[in-house]
N, CA, C and O of each residue as an XYZ file, in Angstrom:
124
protein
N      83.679    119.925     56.739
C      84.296    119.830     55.430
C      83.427    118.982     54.512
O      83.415    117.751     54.504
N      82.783    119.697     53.827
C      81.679    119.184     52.752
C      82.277    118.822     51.486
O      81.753    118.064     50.669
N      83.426    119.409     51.353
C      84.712    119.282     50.000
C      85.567    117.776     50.647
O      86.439    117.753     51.515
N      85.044    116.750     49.983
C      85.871    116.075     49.510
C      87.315    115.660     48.722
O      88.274    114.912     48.916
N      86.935    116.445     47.904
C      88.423    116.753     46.932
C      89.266    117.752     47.477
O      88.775    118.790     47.920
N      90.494    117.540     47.491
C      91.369    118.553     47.935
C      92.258    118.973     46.264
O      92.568    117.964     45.630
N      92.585    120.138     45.694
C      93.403    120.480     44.684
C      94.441    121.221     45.058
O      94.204    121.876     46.073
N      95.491    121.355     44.616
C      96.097    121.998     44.881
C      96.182    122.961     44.130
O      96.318    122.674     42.941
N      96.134    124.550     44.527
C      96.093    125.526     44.338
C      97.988    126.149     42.813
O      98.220    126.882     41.852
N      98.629    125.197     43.666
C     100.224    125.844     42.873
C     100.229    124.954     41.765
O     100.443    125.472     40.669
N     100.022    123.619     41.814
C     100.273    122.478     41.047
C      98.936    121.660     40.196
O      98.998    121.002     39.158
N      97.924    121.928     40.924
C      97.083    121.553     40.283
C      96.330    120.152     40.344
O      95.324    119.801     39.727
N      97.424    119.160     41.645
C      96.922    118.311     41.377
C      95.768    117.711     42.348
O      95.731    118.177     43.486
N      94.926    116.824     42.030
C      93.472    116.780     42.865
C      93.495    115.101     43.230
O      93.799    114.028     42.709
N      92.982    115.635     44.434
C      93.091    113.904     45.119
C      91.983    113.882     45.997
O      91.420    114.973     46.096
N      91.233    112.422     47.047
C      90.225    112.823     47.462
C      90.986    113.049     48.918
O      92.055    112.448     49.028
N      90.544    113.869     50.076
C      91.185    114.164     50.863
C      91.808    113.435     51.719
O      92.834    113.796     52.297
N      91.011    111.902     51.937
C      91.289    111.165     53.040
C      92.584    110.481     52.175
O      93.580    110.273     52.868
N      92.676    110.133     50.839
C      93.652    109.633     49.915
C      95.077    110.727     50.568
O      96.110    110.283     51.070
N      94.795    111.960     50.404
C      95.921    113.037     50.356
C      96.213    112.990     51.771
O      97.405    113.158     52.029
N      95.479    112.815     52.712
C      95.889    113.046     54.103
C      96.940    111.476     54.366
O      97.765    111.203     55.239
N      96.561    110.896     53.474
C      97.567    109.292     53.826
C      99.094    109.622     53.590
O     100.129    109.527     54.249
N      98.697    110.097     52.208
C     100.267    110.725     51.469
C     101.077    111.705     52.460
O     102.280    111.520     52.646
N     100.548    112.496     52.936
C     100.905    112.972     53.637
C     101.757    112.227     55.140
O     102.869    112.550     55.559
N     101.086    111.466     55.559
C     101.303    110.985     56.610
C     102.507    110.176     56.006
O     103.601    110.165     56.569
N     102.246    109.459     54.768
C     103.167    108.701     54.364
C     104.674    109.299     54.572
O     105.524    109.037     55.424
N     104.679    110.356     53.280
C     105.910    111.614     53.499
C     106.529    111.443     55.231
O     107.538    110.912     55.694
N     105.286    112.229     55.894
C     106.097    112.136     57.288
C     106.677    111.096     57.722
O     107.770    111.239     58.271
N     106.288    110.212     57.632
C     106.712    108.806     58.745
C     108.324    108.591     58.135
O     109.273    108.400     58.896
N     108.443    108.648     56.846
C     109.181    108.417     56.060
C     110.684    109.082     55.743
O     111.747    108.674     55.273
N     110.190    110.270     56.240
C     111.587    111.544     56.245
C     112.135    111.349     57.665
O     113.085    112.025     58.058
């Protein structure tokens, strides 16, 4: 993975991946 940035395709919004993979994790731990 040479792409750093991840965007989102529906919404549009752009983050750098290791940032978005946190959020993510965040969400999970969290629900």
């Amino acid at each position: 993975m040479s792409e750093r940035l991840y965007e989102c395709s529906h919404c549009g919004f752009k983050a750098d991946r290791d940032f978005n993979a946190a959020l993510n994790l965040e969400k999970y731990v969290i629900a």
